[in-house]
Each structure stands twice: as C-alpha cells, then as structure tokens.
PQR file with spaces between the fields and no chain letter, atoms N, CA, C, O and H, PARSE charges and radii, in Angstrom:
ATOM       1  N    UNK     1     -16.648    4.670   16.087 -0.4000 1.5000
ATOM       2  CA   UNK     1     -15.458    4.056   16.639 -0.0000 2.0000
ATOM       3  C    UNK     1     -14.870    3.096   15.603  0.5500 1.7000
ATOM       4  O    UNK     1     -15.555    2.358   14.895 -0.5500 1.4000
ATOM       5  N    UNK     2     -13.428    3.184   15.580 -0.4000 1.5000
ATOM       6  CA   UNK     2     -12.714    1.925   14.385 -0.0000 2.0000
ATOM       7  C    UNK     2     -12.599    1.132   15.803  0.5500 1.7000
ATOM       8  O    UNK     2     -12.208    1.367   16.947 -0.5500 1.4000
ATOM       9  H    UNK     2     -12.872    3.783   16.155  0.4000 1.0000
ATOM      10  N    UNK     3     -13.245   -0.094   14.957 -0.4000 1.5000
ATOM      11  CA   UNK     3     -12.519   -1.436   15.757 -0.0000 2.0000
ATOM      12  C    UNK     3     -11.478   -2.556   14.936  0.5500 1.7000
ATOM      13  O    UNK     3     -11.637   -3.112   13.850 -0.5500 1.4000
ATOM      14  H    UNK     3     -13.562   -0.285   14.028  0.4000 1.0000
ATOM      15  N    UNK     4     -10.937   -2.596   15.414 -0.4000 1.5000
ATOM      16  CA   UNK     4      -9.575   -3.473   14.905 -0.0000 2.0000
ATOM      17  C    UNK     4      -9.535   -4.766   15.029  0.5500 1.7000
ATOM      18  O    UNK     4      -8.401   -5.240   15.106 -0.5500 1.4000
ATOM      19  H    UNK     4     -10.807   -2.145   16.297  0.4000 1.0000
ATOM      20  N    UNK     5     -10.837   -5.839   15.093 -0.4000 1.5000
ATOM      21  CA   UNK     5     -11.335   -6.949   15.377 -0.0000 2.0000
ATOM      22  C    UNK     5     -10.478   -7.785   14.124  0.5500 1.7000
ATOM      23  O    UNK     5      -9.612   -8.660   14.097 -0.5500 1.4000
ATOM      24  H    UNK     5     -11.758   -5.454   15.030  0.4000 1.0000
ATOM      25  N    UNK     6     -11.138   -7.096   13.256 -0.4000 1.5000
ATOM      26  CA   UNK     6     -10.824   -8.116   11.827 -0.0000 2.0000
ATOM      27  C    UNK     6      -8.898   -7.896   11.742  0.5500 1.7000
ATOM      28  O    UNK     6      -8.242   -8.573   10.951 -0.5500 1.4000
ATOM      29  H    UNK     6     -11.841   -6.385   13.279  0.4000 1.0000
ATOM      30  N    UNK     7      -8.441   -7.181   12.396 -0.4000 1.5000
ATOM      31  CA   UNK     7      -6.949   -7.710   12.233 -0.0000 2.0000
ATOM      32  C    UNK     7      -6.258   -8.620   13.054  0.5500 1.7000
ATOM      33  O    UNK     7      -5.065   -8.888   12.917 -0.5500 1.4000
ATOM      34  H    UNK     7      -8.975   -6.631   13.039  0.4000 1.0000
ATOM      35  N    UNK     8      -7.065   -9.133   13.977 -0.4000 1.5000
ATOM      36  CA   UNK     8      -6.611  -10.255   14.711 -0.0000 2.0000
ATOM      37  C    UNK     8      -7.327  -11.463   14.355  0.5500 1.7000
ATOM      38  O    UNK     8      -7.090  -12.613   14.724 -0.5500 1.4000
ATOM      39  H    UNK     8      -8.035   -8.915   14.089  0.4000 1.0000
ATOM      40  N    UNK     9      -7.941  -11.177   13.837 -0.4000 1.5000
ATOM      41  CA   UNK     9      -9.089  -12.606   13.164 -0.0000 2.0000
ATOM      42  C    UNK     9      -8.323  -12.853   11.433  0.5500 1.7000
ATOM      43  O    UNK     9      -7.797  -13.867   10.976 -0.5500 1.4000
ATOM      44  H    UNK     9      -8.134  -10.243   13.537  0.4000 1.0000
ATOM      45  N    UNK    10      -8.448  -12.047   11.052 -0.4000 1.5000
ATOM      46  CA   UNK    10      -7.153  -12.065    9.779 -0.0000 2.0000
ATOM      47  C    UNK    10      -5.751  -12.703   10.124  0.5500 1.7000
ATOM      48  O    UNK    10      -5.140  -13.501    9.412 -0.5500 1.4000
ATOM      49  H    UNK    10      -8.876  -11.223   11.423  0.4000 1.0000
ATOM      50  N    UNK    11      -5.410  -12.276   11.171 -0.4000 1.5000
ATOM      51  CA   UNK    11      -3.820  -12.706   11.872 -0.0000 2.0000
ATOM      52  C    UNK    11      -3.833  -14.705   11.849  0.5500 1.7000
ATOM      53  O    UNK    11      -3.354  -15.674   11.260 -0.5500 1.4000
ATOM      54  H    UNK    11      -5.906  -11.628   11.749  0.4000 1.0000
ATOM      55  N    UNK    12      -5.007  -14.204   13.258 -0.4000 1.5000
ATOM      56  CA   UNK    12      -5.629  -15.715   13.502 -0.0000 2.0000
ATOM      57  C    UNK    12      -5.594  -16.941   11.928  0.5500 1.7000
ATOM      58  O    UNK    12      -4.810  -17.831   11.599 -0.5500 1.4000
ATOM      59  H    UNK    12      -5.396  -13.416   13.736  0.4000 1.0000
ATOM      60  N    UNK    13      -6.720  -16.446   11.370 -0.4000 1.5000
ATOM      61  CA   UNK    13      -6.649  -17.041   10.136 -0.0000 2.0000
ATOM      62  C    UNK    13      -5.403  -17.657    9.504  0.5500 1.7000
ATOM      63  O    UNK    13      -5.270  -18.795    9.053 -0.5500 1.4000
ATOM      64  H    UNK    13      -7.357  -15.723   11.637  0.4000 1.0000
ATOM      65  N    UNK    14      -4.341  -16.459    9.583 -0.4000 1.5000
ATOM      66  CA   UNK    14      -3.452  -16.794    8.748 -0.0000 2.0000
ATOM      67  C    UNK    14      -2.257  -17.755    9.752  0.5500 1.7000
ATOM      68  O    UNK    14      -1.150  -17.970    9.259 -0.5500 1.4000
ATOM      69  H    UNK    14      -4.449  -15.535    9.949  0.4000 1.0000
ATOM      70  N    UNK    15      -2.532  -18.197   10.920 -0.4000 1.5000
ATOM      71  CA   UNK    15      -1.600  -18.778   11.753 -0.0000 2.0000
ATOM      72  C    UNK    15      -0.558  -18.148   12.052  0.5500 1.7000
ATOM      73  O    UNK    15       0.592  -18.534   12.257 -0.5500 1.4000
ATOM      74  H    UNK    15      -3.431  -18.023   11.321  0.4000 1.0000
ATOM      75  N    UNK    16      -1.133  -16.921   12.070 -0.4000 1.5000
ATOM      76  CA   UNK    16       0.042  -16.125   12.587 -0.0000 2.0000
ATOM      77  C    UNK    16      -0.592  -15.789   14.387  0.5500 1.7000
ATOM      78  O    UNK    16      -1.806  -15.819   14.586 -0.5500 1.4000
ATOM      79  H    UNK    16      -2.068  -16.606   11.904  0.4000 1.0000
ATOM      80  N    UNK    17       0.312  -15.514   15.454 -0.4000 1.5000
ATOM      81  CA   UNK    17       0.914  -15.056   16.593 -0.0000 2.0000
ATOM      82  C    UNK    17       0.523  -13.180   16.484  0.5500 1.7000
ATOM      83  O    UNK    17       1.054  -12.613   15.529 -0.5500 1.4000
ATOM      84  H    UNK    17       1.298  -15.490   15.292  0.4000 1.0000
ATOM      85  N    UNK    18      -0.241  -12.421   17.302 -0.4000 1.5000
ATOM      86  CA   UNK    18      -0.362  -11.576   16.513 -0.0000 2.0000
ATOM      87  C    UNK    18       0.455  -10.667   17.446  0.5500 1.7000
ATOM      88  O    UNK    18       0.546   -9.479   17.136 -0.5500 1.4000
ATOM      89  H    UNK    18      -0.672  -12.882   18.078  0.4000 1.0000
ATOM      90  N    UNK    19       1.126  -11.166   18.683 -0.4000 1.5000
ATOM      91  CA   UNK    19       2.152  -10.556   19.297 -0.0000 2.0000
ATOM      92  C    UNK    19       3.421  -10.641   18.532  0.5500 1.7000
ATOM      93  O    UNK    19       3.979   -9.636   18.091 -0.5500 1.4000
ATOM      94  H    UNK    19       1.053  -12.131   18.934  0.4000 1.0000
ATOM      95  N    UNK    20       3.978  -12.134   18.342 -0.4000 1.5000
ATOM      96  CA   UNK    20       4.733  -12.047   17.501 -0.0000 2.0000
ATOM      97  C    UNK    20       5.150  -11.613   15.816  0.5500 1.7000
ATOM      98  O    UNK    20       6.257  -11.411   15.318 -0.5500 1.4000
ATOM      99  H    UNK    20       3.524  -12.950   18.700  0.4000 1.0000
ATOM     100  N    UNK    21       4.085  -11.581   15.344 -0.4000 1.5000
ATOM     101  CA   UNK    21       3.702  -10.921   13.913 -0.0000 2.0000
ATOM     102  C    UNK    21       3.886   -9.180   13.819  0.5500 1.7000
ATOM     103  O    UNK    21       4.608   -8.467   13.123 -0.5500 1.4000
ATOM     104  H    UNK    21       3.185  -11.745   15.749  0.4000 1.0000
ATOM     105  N    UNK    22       2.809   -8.874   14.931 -0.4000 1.5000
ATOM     106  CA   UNK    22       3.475   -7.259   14.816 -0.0000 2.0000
ATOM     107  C    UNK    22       4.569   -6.543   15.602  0.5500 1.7000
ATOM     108  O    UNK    22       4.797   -5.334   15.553 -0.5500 1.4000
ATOM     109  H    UNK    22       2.222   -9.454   15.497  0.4000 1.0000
ATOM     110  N    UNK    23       5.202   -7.434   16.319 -0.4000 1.5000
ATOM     111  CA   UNK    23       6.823   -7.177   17.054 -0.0000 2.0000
ATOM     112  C    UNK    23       7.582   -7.325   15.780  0.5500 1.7000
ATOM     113  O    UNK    23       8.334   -6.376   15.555 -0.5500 1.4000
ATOM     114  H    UNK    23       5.016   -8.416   16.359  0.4000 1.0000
ATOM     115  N    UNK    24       7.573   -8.618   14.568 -0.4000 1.5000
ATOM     116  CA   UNK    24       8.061   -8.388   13.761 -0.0000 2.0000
ATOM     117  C    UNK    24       7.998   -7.819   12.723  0.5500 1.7000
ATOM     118  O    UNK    24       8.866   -7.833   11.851 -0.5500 1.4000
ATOM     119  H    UNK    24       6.962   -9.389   14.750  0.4000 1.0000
ATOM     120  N    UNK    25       7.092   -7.320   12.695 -0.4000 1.5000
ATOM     121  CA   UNK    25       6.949   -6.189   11.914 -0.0000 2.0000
ATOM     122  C    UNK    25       7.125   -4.636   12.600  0.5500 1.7000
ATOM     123  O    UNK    25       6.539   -3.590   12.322 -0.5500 1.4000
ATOM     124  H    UNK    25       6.386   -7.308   13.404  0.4000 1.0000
ATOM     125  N    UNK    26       7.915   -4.854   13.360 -0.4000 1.5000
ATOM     126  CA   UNK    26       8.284   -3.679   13.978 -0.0000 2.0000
ATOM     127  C    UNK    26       7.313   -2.702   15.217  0.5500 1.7000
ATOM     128  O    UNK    26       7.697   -1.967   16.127 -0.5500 1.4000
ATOM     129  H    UNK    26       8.391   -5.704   13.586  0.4000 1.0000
ATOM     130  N    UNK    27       6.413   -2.958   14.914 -0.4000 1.5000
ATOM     131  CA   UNK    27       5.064   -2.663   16.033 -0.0000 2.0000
ATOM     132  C    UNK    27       5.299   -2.412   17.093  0.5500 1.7000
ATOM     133  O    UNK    27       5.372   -3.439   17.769 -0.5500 1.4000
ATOM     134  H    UNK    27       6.101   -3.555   14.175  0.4000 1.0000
ATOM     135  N    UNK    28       5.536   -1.189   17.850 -0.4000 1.5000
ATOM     136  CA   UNK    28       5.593   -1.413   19.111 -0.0000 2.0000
ATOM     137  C    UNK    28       4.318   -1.504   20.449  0.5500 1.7000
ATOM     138  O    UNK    28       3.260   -0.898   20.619 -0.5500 1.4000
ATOM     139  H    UNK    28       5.477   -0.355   17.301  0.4000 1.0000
ATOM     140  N    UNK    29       5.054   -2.588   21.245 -0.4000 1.5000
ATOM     141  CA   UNK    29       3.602   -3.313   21.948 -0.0000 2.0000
ATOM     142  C    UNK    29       2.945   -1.907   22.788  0.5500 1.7000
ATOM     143  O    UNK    29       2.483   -2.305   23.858 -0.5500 1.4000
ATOM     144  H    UNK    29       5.913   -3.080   21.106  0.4000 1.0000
ATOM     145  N    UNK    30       2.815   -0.813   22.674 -0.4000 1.5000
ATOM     146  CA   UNK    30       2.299    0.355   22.855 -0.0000 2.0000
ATOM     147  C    UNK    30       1.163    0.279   21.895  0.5500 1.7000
ATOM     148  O    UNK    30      -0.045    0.064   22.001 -0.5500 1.4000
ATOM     149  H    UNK    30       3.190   -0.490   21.805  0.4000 1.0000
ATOM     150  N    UNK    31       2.249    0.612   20.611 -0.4000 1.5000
ATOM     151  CA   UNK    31       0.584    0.342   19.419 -0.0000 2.0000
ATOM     152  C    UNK    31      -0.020   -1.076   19.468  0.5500 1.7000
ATOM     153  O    UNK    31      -1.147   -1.105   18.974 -0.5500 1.4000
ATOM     154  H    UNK    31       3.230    0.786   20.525  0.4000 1.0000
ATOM     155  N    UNK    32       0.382   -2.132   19.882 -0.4000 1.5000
ATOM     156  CA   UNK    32      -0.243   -3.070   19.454 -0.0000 2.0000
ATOM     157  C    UNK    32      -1.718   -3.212   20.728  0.5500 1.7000
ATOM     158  O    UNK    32      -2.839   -3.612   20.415 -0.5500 1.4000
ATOM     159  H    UNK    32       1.298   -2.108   20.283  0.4000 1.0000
ATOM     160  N    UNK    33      -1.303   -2.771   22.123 -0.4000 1.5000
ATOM     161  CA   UNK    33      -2.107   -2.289   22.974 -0.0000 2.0000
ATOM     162  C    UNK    33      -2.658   -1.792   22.538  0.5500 1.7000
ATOM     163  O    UNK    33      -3.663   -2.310   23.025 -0.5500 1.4000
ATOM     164  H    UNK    33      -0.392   -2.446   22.377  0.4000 1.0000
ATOM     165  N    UNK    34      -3.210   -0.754   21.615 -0.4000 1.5000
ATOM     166  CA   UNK    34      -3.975    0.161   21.397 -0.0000 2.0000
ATOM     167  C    UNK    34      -4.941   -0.385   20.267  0.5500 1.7000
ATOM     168  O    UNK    34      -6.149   -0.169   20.170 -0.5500 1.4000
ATOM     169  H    UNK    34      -2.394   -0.333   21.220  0.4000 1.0000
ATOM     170  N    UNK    35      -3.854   -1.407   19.142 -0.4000 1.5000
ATOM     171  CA   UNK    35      -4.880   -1.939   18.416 -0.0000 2.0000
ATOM     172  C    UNK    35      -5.842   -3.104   19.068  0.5500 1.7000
ATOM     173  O    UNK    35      -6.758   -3.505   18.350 -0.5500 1.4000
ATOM     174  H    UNK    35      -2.873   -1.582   19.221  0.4000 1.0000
ATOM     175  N    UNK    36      -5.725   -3.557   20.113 -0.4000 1.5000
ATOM     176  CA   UNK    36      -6.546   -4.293   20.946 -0.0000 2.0000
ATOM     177  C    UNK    36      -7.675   -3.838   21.646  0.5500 1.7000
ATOM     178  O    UNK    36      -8.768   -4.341   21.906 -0.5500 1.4000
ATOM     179  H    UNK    36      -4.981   -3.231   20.696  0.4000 1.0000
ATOM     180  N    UNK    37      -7.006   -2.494   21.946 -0.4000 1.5000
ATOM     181  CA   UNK    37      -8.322   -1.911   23.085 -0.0000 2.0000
ATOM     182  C    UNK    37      -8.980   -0.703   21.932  0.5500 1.7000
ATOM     183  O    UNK    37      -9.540    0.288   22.402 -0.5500 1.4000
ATOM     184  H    UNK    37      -6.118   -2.086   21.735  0.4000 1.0000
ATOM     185  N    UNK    38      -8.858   -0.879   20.368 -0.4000 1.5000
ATOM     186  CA   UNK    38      -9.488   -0.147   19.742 -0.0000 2.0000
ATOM     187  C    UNK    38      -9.406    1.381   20.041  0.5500 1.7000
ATOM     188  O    UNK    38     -10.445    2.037   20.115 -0.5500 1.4000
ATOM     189  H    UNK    38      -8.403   -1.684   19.986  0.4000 1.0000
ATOM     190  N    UNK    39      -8.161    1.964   20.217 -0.4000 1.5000
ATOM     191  CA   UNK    39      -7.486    2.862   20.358 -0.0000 2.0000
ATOM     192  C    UNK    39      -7.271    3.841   18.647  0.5500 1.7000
ATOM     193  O    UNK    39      -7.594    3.381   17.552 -0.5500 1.4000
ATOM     194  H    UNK    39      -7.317    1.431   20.157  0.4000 1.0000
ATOM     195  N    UNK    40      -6.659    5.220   18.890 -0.4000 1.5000
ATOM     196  CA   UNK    40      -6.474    5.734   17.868 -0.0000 2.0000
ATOM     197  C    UNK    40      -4.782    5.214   17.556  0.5500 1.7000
ATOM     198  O    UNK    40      -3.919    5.169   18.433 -0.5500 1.4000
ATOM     199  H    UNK    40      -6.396    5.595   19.779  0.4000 1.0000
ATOM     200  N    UNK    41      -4.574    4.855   16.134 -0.4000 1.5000
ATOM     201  CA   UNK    41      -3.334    4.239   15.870 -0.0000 2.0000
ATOM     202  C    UNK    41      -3.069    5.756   14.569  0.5500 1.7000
ATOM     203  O    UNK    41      -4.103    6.385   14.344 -0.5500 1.4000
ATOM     204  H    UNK    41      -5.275    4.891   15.422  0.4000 1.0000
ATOM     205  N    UNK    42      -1.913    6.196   13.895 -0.4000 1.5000
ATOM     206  CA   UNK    42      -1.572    6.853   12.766 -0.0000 2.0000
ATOM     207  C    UNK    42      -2.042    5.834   11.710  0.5500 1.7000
ATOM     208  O    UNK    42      -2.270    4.629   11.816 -0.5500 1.4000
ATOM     209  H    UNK    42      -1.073    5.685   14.078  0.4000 1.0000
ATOM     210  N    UNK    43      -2.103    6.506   10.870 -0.4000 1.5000
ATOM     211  CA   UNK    43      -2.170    6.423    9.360 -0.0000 2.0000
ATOM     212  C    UNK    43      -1.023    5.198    8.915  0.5500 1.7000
ATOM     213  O    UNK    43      -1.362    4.152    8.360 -0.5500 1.4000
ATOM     214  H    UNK    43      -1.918    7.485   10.784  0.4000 1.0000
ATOM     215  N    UNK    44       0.459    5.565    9.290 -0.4000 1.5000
ATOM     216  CA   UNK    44       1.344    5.064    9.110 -0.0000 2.0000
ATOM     217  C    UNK    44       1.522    3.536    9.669  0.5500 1.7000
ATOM     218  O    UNK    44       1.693    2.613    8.873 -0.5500 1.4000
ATOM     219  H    UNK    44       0.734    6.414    9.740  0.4000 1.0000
ATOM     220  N    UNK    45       1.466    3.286   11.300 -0.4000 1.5000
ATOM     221  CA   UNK    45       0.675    2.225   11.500 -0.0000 2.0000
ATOM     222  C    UNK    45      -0.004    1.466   10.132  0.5500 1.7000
ATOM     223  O    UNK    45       0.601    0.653    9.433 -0.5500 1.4000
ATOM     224  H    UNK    45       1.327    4.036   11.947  0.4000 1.0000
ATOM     225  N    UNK    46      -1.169    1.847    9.953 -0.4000 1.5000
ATOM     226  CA   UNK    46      -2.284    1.179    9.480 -0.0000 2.0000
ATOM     227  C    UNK    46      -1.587    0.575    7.895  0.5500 1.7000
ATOM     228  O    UNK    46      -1.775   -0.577    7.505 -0.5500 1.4000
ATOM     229  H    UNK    46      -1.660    2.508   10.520  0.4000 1.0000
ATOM     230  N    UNK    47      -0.567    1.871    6.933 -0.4000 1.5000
ATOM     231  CA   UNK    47      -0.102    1.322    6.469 -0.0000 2.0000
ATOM     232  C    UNK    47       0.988    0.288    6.044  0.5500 1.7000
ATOM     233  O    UNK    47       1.187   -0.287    4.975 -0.5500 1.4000
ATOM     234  H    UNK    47      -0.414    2.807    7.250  0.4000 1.0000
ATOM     235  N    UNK    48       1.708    0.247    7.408 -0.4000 1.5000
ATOM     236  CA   UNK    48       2.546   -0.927    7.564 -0.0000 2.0000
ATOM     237  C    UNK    48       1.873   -2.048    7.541  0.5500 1.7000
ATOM     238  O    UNK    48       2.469   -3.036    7.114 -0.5500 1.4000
ATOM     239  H    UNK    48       1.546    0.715    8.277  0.4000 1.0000
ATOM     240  N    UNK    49       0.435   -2.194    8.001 -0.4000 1.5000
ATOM     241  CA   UNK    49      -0.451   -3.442    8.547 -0.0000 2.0000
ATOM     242  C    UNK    49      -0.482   -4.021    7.477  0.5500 1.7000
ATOM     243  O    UNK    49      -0.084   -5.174    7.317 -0.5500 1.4000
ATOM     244  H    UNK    49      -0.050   -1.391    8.348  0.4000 1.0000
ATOM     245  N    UNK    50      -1.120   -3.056    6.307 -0.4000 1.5000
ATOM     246  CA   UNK    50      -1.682   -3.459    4.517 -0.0000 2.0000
ATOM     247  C    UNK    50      -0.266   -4.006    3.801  0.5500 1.7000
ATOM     248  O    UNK    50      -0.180   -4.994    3.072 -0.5500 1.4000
ATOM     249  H    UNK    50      -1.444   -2.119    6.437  0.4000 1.0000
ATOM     250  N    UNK    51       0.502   -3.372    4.080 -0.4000 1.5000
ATOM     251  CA   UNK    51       1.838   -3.757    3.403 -0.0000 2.0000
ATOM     252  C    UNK    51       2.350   -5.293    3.903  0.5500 1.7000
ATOM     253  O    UNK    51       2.368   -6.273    3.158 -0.5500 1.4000
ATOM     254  H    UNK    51       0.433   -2.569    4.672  0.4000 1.0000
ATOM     255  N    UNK    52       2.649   -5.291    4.928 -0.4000 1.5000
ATOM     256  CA   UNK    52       3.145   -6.645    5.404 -0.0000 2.0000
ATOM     257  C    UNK    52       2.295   -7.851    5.298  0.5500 1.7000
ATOM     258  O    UNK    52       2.722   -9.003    5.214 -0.5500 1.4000
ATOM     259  H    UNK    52       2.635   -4.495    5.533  0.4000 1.0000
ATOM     260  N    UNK    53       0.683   -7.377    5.312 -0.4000 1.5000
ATOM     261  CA   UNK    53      -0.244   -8.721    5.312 -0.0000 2.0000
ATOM     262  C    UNK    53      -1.174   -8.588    3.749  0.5500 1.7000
ATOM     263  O    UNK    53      -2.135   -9.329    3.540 -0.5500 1.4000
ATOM     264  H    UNK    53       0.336   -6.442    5.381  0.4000 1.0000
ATOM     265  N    UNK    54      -0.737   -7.589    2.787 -0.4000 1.5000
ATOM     266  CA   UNK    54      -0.940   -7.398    1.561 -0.0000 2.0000
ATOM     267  C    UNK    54      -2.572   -7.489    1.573  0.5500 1.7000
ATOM     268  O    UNK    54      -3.283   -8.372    1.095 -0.5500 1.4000
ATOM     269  H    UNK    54       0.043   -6.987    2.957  0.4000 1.0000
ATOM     270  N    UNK    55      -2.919   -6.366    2.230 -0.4000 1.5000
ATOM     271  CA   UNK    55      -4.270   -6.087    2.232 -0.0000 2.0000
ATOM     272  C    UNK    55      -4.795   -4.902    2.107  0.5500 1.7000
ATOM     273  O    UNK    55      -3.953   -4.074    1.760 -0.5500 1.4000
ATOM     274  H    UNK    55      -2.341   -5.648    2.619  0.4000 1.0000
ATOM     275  N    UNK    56      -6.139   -4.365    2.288 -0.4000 1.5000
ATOM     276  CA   UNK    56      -6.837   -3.201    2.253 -0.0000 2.0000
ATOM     277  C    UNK    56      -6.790   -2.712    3.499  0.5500 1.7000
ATOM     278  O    UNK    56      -6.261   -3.513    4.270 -0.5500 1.4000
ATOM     279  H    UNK    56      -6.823   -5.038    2.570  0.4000 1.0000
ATOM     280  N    UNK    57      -7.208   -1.499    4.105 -0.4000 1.5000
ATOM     281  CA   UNK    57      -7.095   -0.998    5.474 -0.0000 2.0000
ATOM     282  C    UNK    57      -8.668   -2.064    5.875  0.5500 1.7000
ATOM     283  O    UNK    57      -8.704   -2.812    6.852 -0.5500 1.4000
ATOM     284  H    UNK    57      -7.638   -0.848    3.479  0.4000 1.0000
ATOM     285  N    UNK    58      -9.702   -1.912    5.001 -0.4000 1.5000
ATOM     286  CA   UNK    58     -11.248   -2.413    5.336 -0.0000 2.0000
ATOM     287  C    UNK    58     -11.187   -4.060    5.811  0.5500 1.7000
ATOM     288  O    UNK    58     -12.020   -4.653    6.497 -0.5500 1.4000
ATOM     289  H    UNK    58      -9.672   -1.304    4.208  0.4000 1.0000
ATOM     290  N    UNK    59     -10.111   -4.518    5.307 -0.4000 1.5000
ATOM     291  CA   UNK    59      -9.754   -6.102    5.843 -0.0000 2.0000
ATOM     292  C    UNK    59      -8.770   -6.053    7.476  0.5500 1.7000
ATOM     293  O    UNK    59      -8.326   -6.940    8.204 -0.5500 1.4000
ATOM     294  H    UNK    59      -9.434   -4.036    4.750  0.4000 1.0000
ATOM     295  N    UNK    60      -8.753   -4.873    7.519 -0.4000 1.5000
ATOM     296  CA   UNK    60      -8.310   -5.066    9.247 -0.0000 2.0000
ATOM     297  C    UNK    60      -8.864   -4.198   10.274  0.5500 1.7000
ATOM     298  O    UNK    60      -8.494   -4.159   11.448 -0.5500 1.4000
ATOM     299  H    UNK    60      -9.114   -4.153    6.927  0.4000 1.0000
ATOM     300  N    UNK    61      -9.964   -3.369    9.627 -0.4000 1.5000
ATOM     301  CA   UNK    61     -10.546   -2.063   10.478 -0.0000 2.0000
ATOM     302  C    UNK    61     -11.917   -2.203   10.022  0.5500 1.7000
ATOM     303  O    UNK    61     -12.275   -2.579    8.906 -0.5500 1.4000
ATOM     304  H    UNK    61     -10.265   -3.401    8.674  0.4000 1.0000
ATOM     305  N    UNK    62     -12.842   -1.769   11.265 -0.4000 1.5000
ATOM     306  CA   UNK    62     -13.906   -1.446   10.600 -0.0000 2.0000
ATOM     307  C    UNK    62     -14.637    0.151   11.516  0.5500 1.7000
ATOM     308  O    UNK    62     -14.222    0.483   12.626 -0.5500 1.4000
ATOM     309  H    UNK    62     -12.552   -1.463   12.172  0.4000 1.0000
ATOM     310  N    UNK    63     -15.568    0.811   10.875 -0.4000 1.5000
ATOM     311  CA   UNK    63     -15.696    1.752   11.780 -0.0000 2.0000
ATOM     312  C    UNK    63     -17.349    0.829   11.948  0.5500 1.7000
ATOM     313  O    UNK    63     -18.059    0.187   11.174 -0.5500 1.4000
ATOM     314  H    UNK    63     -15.904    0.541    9.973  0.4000 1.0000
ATOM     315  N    UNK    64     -17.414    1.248   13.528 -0.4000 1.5000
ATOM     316  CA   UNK    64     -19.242    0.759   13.961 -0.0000 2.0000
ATOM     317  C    UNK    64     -19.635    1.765   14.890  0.5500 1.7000
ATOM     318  O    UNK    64     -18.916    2.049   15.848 -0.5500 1.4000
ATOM     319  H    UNK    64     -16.837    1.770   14.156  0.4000 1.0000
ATOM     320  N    UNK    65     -20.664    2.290   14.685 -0.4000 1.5000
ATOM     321  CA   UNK    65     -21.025    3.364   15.021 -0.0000 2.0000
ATOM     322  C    UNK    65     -21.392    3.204   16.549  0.5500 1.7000
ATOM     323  O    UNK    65     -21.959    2.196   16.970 -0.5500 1.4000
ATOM     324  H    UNK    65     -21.248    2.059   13.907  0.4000 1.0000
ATOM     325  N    UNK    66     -21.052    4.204   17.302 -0.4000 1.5000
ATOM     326  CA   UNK    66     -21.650    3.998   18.769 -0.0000 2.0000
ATOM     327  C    UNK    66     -22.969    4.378   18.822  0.5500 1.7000
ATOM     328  O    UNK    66     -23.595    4.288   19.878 -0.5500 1.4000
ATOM     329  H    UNK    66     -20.591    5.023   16.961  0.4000 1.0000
C-alpha cells in the first residue's frame, strides 16, 4: 500500500494548510480525499506534488507493506 503520510507532515512542516495548498495548486478535493484515505492518485497528480513543493515522489509517499 502507498501511504501519503509524509505529504501532509511535509505540508505541516512547511506551514502550509494542506487544504488550502493543494486547492491551490489546483488539486481537486476528490484527489485530495484520496490522498488522505491513501487512495490510488495518477502519476500526474504525484507529479504536480514534486513540482510545486520541489521534491522527490519518496518525500511525500511511501509504500508499507500490508
């Protein structure tokens, strides 16, 4: 399973709002639901995430095995 922990703890960190952060970054609160409940998100997603918060995918995802 990818869990998407470390992109709200990254968010957190950075004093960012992570409703308001990925609304502005265009996110719709569909995907952002999904990155919460550790849902499947696209590729594309994931690379908007790295782009806007100038990171690696491994600094906002992790996979942990069930």
């Amino acid at each position: 399973m990818i869990k998407f922990d470390k992109l709200f703890a990254l968010l957190e960190a950075q004093g960012k709002s992570a409703v308001y952060f990925l609304r502005q970054q265009g996110i719709h609160p569909a995907v952002m639901n999904k990155l919460r409940k550790n849902e499947r998100v696209n590729t594309d997603t994931i690379d908007r995430l790295c782009e806007k918060l100038d990171c690696q995918p491994g600094d906002i995802m992790e996979y942990v095995k069930e």
